[in-house]
BARO-326631 format. One record per atom (N, C-alpha, C, O): x, y, z. Coordinates in steps of 0.2 Angstrom, whole numbers, plus 2048, in hexadecimal, padded with zeros to 3 digits. Each point is the difference from the previous one (the first is absolute). Layout:
N
XYZ...
//
This chain:
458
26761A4008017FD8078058048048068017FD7F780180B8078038038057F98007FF7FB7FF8078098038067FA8017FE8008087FD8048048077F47FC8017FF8088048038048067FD7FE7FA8068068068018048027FA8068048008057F87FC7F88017FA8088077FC7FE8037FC8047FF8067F68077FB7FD8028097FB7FD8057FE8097F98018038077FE8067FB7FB8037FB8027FD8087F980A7FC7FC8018087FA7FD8047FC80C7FA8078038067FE8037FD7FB8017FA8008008097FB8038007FA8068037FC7FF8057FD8057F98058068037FD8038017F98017FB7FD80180A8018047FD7F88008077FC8018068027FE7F77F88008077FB7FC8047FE7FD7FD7FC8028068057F88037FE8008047FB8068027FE7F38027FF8018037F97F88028017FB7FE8038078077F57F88027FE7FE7FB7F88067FF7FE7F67FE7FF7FF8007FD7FB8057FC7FA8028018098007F97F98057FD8007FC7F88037FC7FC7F88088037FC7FC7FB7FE8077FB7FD8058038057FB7F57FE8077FC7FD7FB7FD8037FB7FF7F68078007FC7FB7FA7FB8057F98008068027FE7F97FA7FB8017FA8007FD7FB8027FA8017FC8087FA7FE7FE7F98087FF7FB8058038007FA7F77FC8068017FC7FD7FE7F77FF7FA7FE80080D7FF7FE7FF7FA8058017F97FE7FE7FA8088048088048017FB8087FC8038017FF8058038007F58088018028028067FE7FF8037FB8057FF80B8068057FF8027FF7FA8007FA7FD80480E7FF8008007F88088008038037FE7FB80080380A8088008038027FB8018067FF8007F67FB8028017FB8027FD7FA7FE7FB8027FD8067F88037FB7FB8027FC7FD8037FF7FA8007FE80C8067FD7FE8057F98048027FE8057FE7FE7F88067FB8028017FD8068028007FD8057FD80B7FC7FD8048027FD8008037FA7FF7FE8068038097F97FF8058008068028048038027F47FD7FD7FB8068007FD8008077FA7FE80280C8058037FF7FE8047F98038067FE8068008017F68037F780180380180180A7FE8048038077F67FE8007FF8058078008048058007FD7FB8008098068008038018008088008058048017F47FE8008018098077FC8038057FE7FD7F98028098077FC8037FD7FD8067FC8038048057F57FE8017FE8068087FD8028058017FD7F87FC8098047FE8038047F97FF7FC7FB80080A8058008047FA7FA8067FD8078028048047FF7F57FA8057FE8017FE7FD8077FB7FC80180A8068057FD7FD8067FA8048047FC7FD8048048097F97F98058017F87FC7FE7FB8008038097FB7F57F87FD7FE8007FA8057FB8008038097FD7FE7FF7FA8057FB8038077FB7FE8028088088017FC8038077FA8007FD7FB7FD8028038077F87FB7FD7FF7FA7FD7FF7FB8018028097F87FA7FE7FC8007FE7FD8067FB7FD7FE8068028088007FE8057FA8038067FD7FD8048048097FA7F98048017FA7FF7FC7FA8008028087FE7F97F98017FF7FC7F98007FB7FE7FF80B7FD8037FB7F98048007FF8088027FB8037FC80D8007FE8008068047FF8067FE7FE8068098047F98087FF8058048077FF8028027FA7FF80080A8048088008057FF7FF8027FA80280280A7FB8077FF7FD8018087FF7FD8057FE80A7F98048048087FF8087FE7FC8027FA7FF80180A8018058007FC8058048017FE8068018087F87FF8078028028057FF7F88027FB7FD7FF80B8018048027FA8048038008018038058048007F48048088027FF7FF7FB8017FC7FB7FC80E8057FC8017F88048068008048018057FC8047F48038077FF7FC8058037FA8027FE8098008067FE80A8017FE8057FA8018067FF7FC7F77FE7FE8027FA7F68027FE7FA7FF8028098047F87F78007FD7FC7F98007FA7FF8038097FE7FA7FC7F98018007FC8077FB7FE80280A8018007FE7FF8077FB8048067FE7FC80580180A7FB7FA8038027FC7FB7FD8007FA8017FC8097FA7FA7FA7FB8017F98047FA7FD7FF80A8008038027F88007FD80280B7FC7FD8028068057FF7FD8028087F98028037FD7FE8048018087F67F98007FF7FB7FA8007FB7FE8048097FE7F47F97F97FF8007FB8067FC7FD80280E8058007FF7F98087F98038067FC7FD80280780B7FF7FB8008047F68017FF7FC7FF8058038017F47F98007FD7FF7FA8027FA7FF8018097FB7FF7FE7F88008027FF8078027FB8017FD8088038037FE8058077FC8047FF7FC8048068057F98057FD8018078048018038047FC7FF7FA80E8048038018068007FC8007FB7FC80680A8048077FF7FF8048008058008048048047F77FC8058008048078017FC8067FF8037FA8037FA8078017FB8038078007FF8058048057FB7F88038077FE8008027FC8027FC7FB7FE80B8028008047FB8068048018028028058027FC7F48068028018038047FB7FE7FF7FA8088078068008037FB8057FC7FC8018027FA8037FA8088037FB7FB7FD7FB7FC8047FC7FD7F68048037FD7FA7FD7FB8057FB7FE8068008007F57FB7F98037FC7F97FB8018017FA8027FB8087FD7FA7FD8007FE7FD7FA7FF8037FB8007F58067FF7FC7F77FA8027FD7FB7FF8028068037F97FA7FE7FD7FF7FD7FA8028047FC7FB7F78027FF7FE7FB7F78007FB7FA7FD80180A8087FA7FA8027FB7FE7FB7FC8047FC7FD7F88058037FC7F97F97FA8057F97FB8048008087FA7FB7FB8047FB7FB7FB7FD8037FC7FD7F68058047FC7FC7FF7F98027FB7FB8038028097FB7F77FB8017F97FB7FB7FF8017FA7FF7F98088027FA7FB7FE7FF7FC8057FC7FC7FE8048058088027F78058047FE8017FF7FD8058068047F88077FC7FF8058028018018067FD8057F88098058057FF8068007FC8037FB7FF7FF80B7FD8048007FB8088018018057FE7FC7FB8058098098038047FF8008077FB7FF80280A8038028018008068078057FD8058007FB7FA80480A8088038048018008067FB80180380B7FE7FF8008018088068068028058017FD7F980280A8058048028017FC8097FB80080580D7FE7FC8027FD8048078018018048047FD7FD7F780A8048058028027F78047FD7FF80580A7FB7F87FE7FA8028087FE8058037FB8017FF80A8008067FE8037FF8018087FD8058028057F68018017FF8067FF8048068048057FF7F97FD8067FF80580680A8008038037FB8027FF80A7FF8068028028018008077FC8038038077FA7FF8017FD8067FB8048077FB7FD80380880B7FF7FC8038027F98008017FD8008068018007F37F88007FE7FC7F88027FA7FF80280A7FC7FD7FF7F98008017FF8077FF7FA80280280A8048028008067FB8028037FD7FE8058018077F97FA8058037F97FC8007FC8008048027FD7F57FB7FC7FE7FF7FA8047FB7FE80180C7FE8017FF7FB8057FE8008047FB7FC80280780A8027FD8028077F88038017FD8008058018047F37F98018027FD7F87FF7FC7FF8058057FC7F67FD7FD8007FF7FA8077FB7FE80380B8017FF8017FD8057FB8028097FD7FE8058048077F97FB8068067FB7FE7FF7FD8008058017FE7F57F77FF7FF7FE7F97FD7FB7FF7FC80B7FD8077FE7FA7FD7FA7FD8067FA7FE7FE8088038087FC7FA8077FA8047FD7FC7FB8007FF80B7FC7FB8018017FB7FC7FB7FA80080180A7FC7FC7FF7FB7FB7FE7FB8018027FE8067F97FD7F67FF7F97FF8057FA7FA8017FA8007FF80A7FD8047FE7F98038057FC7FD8067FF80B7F77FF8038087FB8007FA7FA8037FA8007FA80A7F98028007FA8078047FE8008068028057F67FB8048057FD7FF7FF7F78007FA7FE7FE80A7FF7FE8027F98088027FD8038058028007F77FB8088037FC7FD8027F87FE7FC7FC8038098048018037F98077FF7FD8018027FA8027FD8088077FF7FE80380A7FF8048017FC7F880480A8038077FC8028028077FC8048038087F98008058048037FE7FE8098057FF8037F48008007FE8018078037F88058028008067FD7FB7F58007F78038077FF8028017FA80180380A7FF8067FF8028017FA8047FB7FE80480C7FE7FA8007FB8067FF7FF8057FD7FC80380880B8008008018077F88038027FF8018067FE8017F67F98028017FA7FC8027FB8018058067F87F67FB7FA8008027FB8077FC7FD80380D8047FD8037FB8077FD8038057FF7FC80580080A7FD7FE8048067F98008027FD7FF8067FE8017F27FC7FE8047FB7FB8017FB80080380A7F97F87FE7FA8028017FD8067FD7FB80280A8088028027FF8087FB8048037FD7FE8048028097FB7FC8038047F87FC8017FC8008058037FE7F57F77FE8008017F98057FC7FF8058077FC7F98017FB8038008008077FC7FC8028088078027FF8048077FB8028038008008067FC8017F67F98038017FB7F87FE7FA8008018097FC7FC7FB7FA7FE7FB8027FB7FA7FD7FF80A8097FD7FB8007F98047FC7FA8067FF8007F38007FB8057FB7F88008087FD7FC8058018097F97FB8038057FC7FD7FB7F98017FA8007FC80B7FB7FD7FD7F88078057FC8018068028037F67F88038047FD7FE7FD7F78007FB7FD7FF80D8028028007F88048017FD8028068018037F77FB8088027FF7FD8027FA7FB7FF7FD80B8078038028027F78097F98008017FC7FC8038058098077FE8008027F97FC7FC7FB8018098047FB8007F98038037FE8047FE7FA8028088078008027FE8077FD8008067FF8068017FE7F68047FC8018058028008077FC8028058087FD7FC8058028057FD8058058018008067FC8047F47FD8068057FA7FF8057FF8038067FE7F77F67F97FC8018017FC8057FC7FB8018098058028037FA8047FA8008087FF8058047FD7F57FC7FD8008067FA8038007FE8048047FD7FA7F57FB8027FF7FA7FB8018007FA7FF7FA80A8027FB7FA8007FE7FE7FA7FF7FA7FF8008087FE7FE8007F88028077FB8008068018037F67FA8008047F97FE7FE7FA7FF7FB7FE7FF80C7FE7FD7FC7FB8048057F98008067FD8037F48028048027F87F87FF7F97FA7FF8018098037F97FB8007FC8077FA7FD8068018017F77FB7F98027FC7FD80A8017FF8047FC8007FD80A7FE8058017FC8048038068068007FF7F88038078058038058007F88048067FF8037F77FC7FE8037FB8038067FE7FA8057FF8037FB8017F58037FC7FE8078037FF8067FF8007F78068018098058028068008078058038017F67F78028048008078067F97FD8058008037F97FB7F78027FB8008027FB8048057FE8027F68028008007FE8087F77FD7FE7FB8027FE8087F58087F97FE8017FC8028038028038057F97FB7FC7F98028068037FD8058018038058017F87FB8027FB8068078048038008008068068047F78068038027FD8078028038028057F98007F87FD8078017FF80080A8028028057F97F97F97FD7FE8078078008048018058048037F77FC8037FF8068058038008027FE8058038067F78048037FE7FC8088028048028047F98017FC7FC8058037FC7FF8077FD8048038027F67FE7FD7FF8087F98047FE7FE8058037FE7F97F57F88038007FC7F98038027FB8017F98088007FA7FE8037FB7FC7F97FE7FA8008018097FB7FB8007FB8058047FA8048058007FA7F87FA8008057F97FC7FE7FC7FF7FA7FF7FD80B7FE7F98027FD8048027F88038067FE7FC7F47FE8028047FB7FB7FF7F87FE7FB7FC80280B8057F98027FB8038007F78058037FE7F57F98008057FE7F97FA8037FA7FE7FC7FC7FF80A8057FE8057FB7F77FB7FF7FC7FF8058037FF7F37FA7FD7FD8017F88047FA7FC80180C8018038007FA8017FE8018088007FB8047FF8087FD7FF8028098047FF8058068038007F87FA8048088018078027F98037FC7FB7FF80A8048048017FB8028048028088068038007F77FC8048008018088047FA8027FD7FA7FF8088078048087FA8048028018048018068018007F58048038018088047F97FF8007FC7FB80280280C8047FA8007FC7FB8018047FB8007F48048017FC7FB7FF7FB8007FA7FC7FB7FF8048097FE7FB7FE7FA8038067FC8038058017F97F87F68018077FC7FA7FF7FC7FE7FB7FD7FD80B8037FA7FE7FE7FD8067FA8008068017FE7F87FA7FF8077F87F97FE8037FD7FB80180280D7FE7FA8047FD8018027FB8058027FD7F37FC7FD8008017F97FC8067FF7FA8008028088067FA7FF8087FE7F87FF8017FC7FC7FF80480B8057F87FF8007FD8077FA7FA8037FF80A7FE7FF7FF8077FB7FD7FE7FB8027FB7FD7F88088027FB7FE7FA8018067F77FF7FF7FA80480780B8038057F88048028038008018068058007F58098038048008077FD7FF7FF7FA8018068087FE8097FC8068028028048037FC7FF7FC80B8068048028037FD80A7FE8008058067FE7F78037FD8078078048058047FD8037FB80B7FD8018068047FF7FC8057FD7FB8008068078077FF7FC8057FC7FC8037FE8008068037FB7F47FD7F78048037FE8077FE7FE8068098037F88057FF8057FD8038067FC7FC8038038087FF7FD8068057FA7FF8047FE8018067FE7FA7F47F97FE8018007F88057FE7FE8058088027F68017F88048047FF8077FF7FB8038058097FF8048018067FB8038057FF7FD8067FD8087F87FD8068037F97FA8037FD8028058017F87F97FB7FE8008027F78057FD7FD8058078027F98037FB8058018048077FE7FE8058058067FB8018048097F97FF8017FE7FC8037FD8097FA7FB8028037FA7F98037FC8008058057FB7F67FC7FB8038057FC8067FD7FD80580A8037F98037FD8067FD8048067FF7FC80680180C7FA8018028077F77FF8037FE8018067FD7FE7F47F97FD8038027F88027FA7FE80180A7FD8018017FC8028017FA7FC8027FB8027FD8067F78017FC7FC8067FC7FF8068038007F87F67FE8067FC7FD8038037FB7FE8037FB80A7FB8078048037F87FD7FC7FA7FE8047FC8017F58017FD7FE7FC7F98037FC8008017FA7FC80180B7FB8047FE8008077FF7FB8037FC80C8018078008078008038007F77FF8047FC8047F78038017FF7FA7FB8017FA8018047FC7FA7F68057FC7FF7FD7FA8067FF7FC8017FC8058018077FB8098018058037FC7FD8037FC80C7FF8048018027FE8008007FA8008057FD8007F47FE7FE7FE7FB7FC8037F98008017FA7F980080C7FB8037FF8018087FE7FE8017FA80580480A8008058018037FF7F97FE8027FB8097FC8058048047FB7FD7FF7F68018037FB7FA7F58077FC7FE7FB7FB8087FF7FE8027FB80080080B7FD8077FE8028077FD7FD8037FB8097FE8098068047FD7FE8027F97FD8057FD8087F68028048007F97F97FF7FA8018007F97F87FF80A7FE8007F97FC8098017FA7FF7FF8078068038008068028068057FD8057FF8017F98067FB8048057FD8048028057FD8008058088027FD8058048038027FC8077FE7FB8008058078048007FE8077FA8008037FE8068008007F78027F87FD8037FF7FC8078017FA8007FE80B8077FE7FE8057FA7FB8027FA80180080A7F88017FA7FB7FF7FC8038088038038047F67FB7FB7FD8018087FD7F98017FF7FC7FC7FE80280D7FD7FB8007FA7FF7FE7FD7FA80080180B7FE7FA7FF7FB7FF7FC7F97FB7FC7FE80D8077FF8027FD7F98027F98047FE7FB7FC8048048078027F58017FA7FD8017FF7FB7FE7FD8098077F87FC8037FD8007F67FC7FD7FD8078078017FA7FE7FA8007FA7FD7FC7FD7FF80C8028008027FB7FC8007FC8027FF7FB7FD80380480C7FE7F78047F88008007FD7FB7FE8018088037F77FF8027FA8027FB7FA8018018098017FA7FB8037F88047FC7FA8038027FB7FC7F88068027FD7F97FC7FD7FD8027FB7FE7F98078027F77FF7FC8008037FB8008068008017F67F98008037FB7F97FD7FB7FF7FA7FE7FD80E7FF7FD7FC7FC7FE7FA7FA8058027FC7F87F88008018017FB8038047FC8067FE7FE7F88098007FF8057FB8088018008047FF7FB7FE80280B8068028008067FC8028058038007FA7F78008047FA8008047FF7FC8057FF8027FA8027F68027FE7FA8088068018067FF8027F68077FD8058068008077FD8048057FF7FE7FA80180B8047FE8038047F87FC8058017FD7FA7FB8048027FD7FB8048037FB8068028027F97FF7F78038027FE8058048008038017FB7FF80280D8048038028047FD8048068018017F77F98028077FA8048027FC7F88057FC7FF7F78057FC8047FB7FB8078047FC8057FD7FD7F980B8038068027FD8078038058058027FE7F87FC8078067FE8078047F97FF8057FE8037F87FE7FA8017FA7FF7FE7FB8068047FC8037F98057FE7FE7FD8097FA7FA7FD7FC8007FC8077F98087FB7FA7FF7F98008047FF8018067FD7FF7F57FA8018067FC7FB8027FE7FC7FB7FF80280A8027F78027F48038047FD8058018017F67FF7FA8018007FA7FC8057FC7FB7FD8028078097FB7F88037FC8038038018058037FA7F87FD7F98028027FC7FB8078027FB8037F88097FF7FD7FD8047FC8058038008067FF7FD7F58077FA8048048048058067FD80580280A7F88018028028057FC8048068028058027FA7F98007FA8008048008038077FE8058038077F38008018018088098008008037FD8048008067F88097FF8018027FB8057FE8008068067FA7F88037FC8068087FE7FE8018037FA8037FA8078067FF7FE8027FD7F98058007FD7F57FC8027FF7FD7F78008067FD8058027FE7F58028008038077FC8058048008018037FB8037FC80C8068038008067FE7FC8038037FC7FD7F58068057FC7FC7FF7FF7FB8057FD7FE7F48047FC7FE8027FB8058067FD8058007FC7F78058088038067FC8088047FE8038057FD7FF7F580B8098017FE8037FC7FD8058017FD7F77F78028037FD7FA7FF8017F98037FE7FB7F78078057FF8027F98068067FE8037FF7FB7FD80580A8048077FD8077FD7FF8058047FE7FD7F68038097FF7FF7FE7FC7FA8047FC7FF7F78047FB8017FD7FA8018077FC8027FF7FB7FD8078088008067FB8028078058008008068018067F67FE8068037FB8048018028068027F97F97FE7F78037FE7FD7FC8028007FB7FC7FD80580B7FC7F97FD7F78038047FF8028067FF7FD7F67F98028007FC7FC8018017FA7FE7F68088067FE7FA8057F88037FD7FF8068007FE7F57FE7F97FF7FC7FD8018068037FD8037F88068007FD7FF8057F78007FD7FD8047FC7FF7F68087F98007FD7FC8048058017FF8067FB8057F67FC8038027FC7FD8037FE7FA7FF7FF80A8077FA7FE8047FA7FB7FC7FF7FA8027FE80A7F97FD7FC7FB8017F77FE7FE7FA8028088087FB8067F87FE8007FB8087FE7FB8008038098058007FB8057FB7FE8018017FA8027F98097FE7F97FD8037FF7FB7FB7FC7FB8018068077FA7FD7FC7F88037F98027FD7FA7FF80B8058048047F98017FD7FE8077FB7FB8008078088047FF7FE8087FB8008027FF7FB8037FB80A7FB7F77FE8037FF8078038048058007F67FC8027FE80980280480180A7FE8048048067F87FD8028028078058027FF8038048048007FB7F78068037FB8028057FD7FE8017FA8088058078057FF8057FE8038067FB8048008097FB8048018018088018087FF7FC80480280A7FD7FB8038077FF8008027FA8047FD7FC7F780C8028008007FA8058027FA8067FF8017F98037FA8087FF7FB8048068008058007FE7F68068068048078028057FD8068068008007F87FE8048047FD8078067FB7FD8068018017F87FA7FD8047FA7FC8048037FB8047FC7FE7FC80A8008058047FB8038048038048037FD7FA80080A8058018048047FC8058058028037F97F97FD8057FA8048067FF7FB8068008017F77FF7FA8067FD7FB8048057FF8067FE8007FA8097FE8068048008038038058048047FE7FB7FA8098037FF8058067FB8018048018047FB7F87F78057FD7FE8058037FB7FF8037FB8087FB8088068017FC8037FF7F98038047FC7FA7F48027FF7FE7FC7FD8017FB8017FD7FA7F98078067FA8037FD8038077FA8038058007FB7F87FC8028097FD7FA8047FA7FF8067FF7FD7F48007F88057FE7FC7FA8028017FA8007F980A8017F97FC8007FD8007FA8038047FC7F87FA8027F98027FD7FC7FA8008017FA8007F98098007F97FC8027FC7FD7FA7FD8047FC8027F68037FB7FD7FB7FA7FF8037FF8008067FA7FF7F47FB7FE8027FE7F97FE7FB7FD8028098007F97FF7FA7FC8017FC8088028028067FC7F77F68007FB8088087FD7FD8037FB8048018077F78067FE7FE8068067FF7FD8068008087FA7FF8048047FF8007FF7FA8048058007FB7F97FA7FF7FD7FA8038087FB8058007FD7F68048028018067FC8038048058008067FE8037FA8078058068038097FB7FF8058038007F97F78008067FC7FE8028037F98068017FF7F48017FA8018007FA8018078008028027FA7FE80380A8038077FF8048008038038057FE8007F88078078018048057FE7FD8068028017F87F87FB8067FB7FB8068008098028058027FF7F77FF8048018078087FB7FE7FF7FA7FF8058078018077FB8017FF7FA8048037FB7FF7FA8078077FF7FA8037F97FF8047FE8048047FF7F87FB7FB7FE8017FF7FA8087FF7FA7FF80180A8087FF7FC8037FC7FD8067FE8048048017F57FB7FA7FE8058067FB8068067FF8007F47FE8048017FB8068037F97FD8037FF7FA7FD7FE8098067F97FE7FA7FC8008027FB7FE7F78058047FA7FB8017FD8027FB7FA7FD7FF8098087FA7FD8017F98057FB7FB8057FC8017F88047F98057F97FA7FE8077FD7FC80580180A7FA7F77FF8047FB7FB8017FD7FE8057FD7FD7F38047FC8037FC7FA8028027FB8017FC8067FF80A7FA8068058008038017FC8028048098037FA8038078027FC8057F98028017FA7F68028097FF8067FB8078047FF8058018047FA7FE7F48058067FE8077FD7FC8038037FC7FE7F78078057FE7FF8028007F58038037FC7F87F98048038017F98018077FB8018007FA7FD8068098008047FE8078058018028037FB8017FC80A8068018048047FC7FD8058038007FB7F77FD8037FD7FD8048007F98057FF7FF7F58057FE8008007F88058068018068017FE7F78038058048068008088008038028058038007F67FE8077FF8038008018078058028027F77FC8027FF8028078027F98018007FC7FB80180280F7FE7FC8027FE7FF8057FF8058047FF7F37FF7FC7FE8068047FD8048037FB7FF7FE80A8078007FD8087FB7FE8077FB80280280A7F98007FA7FF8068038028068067FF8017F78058038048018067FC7F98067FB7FD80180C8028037FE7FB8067F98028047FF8068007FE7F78027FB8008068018008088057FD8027F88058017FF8028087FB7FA8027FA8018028087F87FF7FB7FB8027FB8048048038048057F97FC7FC7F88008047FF8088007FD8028058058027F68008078027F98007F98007FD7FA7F98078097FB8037FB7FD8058027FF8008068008057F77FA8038017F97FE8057FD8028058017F97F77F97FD8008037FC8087FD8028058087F87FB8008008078018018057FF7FC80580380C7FB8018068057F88018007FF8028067FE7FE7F77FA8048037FB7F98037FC8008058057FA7F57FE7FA8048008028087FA80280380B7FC8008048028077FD8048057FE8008068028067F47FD8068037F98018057FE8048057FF7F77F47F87FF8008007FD8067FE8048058057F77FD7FF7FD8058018008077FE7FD8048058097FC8028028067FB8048047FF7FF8067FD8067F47FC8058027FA7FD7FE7FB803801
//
């Protein structure tokens, strides 16, 4: 997808190449105790605040980037990839600086070492002087600035204070990623997003963070447990959307670079979250640094149709995640607010919660031949359209009976106008250490009565 230029965010911070030597590893070193790779392959992209502008492009929002990189070899290479991706530079190439790079050596799939060459002390006043004024020059052209902190030399304080006064002036939010932990620098941001261990190193609470830095929001993302989103009216967790974790190379990046880009499509901060969620659940189960696209999040909101065949497998891979997998079925026909309030009081008894949906067949067999209204391709895409949803699959029985006995589910849940002991399935969820919940009802909400109504209208 081209990017838009109807909305434009600058991104400020550290930037780098990432490169990648990868092959076969068949032997140990007889010098050593370590591994031998038979090397095959070898590239570089773009790392650091570089992958964030990317990222951000490639969910359809132009982004450019303001950095100070080395007058060197690798920084040619680092200006080339910006200009092949389409992304301007606003920064400086300096002979007192080096261009980061960090190497990864990667035997079988797997990476085995890293080296880095950097350069992490402070921009000299000078240089830190110069960089203000290009960035400030080119902020009004802006809708939103990302600052990306690496912690290697560029986020200086007076760097981060000038242009969180600068954007603000202009009526832009400033999103930051600290490496620091003093925040000081971050003083007067709309949102930041610490990862688990850089909030804990502030020792400092969410609630002092907030008002002791004059932030907006803090986004702080806690790995396999997912995110927890705070402001001074609510504090609300997102649970990991990551189905395989292979390599979590810039999640952070995924997930910064992915909250701008939906904020500046007009989106709620809550939702830009929830998208981010998604993305970074994509990332990280992807070998190396991996540019999510809106392609890769439409999959996973609106393709979570999964077959029998292929059910069990998945499964067995939320169970070695340790994820509760919670379980309820039905026709879901005409959606109305009772299936909603179904479907989100089912997903808070667990992590996984998977939706039996009956096949066209199964419906006409309970309902009657005018049965259903909307077919079960349409109805399985309605339903992964919901947030709470995390797989489909489709039965033919007039029961969930044997999709209950292959799913074995932790929790088993129906309507409050069911008893235990009319619930197909229950004693089988049972034996196996599962249990049964009832979620509350939506007085006078049905299917069957919506179309009642319908009938009558027409």
């Amino acid at each position: 997808m081209e990017p838009s230029f109807d909305m434009k965010i600058l991104v400020i911070g550290d930037a780098m190449l990432d490169e990648y030597i990868s092959g076969n590893v068949s032997r140990v070193s007889p010098e050593a105790p370590v591994p031998i790779v038979g090397v095959s392959k070898r590239k570089s992209t773009l790392g650091g605040a570089a992958n964030v502008a990317m990222n951000i492009q490639s969910l359809g929002i132009k982004a450019d980037l303001a950095s100070v990189i080395g007058n060197d070899a690798e920084g040619k290479i680092f200006l080339q990839k910006l200009e092949n991706n389409g992304i301007n530079f606003n920064g400086i190439e300096s002979e007192k600086r080096i261009t980061t790079v960090k190497t990864r050596i990667i035997g079988n799939d797997r990476q085995i070492a890293r080296y880095d060459k950097e350069q992490i002390d402070e921009l000299d006043i000078n240089l830190e002087d110069e960089f203000i004024y290009k960035c400030k020059n080119v902020i009004k052209n802006y809708n939103m600035v990302i600052i990306s902190d690496y912690k290697k030399g560029v986020c200086t304080e007076k760097v981060c204070q000038e242009i969180i006064k600068t954007a603000k002036e202009f009526g832009l939010r400033v999103i930051i990623d600290p490496k620091q932990n003093n925040w000081q620098r971050y003083r007067g941001a709309y949102l930041i997003k610490p990862n688990f261990k850089e909030f804990s190193e502030t020792g400092k609470t969410v609630e002092n963070l907030l008002s002791d830095y004059e932030l907006q929001n803090i986004l702080i993302t806690r790995s396999h447990d997912g995110m927890t989103l705070a402001n001074k009216n609510e504090t609300k967790d997102f649970k990991s959307e990551a189905k395989d974790v292979y390599d979590v190379s810039g999640a952070g990046d995924t997930v910064i670079g992915t909250i701008a880009a939906f904020l500046a499509k007009g989106m709620e901060l809550n939702e830009a979250v929830r998208i981010s969620n998604i993305a970074a659940g994509i990332a990280v189960g992807k070998m190396g640094v991996y540019t999510v696209t809106l392609s890769d999040i439409e999959n996973v909101i609106y393709n979570k149709l999964i077959s029998r065949t292929n059910l069990a497998n998945q499964i067995d891979a939320w169970r070695k995640q340790n994820k509760k997998i919670v379980f309820t079925n039905g026709c879901f026909d005409i959606i109305h607010a009772g299936h909603i309030s179904l479907l989100k009081q089912a997903k808070q008894f667990g992590d996984i919660l998977i939706v039996g949906l009956n096949s066209d067949a199964s419906v006409k067999s309970i309902k009657g031949e005018t049965r259903p209204v909307n077919n079960e391709t349409d109805r399985a895409d309605v339903l992964s359209a919901i947030e709470f949803v995390d797989a489909i699959t489709i039965f033919n029985e007039d029961t969930p009976f044997e999709l209950i006995k292959e799913i074995l589910p932790d929790v088993l849940v129906k309507g409050a106008d069911y008893t235990p002991q009319t619930v197909v399935g229950a004693d089988i969820v049972i034996a196996n250490g599962g249990k049964i919940e009832f979620a509350k009802l939506v007085e006078g909400k049905s299917s069957s009565k919506t179309i009642a109504i319908l009938a009558k209208e027409i």
